[in-house]
N, C-alpha and C positions, 0 to 999 in steps of 0.2 A: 495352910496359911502361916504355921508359925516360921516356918522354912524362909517362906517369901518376905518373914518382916527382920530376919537374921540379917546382921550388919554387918561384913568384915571389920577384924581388931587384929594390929599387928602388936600386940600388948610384949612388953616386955625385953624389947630391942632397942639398937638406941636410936633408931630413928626412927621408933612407936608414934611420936605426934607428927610429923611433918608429911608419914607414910598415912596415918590414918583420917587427916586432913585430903590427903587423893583421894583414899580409898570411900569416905565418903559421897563422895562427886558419883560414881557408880550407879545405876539403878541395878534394882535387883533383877536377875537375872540368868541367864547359864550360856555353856557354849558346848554344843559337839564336835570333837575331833575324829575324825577319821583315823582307823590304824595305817602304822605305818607300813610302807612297801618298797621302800628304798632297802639298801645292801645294808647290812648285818656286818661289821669288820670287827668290833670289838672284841676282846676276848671272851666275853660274855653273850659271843653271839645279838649284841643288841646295838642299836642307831649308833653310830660314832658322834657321840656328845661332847662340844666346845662352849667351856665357860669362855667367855670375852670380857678382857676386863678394858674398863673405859675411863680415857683420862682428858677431861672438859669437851666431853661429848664425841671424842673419835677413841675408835676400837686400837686401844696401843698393842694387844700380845693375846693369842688366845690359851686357852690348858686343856688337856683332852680329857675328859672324867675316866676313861680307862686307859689311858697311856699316861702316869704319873708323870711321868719324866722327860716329859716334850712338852716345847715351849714354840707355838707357830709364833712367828714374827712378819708382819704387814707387808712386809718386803719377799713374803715369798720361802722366807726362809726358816728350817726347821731344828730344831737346836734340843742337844740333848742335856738336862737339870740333873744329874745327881742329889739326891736329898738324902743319901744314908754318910751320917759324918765318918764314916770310913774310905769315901771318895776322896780323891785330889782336891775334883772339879769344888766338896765341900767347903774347903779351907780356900782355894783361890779366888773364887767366886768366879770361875770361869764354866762357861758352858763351851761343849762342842759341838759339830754336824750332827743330825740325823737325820737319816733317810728313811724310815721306816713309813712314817706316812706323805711319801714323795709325791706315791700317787695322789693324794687329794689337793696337794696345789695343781701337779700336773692334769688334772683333769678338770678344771675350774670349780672342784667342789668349795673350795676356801672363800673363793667369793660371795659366796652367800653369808660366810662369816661377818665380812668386811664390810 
């Protein structure tokens, strides 16, 4: 019972009160997910996970959590980040091609991004 009267608290972030006003709304409750059974690419052998980041509610760029240095762009196209300031690309602020995950636009995995 004590479980079932537990509230979510996103305490301590800065968008603690406006998140924890959502997260009120909630009844208590839970969800099961099924394991995953789709392909393995990462290097870690595990789901190819894309943060998306969102600018006034459409997906502008995704980031791959194991490929640091690709940057999907909505158009399809994939673009490689240097972030060690020993790079060019550091100082110019330019990005170049990369093909490395081609395959997942070309096989419409990306659209589930988007």
């Amino acid at each position: 019972k004590k479980k079932w009267d537990q509230r979510p608290n996103d305490s301590g972030r800065a968008w603690a009160e406006v998140m924890n006003r959502l997260l009120d709304t909630l009844p208590p409750g839970f969800a099961i997910q099924g394991p995953f059974r789709g392909m393995r690419v990462s290097p870690y052998n595990t789901p190819l996970e894309v943060k998306v980041e969102v600018l006034w509610g459409r997906a502008y760029l995704g980031l791959f959590a194991d490929f640091h240095d690709i940057i999907a762009l909505r158009d399809g196209s994939l673009e490689f980040t240097c972030r060690d300031k020993a790079c060019s690309q550091w100082w110019s602020h330019g990005n170049v091609p990369d093909l490395r995950l081609k395959w997942a636009v070309e096989n419409g995995h990306m659209e589930a991004v988007w």
